[in-house]
C-alpha positions in Angstrom: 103.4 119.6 96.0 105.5 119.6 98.9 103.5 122.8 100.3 99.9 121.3 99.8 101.7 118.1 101.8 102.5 120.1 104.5 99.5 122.1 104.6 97.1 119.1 104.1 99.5 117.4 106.9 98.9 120.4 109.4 94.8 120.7 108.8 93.9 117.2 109.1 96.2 116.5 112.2 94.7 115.1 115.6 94.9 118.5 116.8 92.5 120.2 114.7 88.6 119.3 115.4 87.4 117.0 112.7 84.9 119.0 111.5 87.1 121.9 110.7 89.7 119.6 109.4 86.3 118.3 107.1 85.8 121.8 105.9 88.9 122.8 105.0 89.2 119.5 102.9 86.4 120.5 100.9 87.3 123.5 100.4 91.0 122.2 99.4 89.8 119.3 97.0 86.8 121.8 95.5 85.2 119.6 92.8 88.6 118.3 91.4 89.6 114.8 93.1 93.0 114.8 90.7 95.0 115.9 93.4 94.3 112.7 95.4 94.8 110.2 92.4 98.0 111.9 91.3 99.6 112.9 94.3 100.1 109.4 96.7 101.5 111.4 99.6 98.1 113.6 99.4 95.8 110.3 99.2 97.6 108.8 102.3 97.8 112.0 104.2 93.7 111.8 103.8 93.7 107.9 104.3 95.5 108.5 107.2 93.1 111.4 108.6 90.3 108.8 107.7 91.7 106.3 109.7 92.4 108.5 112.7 89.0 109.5 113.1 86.6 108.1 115.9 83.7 106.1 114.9 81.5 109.6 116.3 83.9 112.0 114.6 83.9 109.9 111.6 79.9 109.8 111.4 79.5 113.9 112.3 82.1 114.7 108.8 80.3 112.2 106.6 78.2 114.7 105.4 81.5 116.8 103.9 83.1 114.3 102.6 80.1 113.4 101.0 79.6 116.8 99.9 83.3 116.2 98.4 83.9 113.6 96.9 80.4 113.8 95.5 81.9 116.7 93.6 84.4 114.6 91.7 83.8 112.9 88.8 82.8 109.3 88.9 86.4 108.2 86.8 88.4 110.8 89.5 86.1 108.4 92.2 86.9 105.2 90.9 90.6 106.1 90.8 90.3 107.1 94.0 89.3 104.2 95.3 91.3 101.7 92.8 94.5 103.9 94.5 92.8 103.9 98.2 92.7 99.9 98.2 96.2 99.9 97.6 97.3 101.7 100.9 99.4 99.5 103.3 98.5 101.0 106.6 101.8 102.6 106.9 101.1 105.7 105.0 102.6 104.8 101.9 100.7 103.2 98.5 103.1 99.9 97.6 104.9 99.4 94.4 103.2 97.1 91.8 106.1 94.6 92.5 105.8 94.4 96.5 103.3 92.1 97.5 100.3 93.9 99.0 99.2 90.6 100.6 102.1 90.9 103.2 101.0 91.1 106.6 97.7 92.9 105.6 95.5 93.7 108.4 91.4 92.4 107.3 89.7 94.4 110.1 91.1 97.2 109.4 91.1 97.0 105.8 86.8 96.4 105.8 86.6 99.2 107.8 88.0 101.2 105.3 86.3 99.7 102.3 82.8 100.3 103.8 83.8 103.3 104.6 84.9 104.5 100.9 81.8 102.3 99.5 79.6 104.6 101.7 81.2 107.8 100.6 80.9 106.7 97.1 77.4 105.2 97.2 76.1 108.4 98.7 78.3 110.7 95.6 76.5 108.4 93.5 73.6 110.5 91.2 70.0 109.2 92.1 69.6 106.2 90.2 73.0 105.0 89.5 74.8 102.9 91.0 78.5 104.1 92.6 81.6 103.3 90.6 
């Protein structure tokens, strides 16, 4: 996994545009989201990239990673998230025995559950609610 770290690390840095770094994601997570909820290095390296982006940037991709993680299944989703809520900010998921309350950031943590509760909502099939 170390080489689909480093190439994930290198597509979805600050200095590729965010819609190319969108696209290759896609392409790289192609209807499987198992890499993301067994690989925690993977999941933050796209947390991170999520993060990163600019409210503009952000909005212009949201059709991809619709697109994407639309192509998981809604278990591979809701790990996905259940993982995804987890993250501390600095890259890394905690243990189960640290305590994710500690110096947890609110702001920044709605941002990103809106964001994920969009992604999912729009995945969702028409009808049905989203994981």
């Amino acid at each position: 996994m170390d080489d689909a770290a480093t190439r994930m690390s290198i597509q979805l840095s600050a200095a590729v545009p965010a819609a190319a770094s969108a696209r290759w994601a896609e392409g790289f997570l192609a209807g499987s989201g198992l890499l993301l909820v067994h690989d925690d290095r993977l999941l933050s390296l796209a947390d991170g990239w999520l993060t990163g982006l600019s409210k503009d940037a952000f909005t212009a991709v949201l059709p991809a990673l619709r697109r994407t993680f639309g192509g998981f299944a809604p278990p591979e989703r809701r790990a996905i998230g259940q993982k995804a809520a987890r993250l501390d900010g600095s890259g890394r998921i905690p243990s189960v025995t640290e305590d994710a309350d500690d110096d947890l950031d609110e702001d920044r943590a709605a941002v990103a559950v809106r964001a994920v509760a969009a992604i999912l909502a729009a995945a969702a099939p028409s009808g049905q609610a989203a994981p």
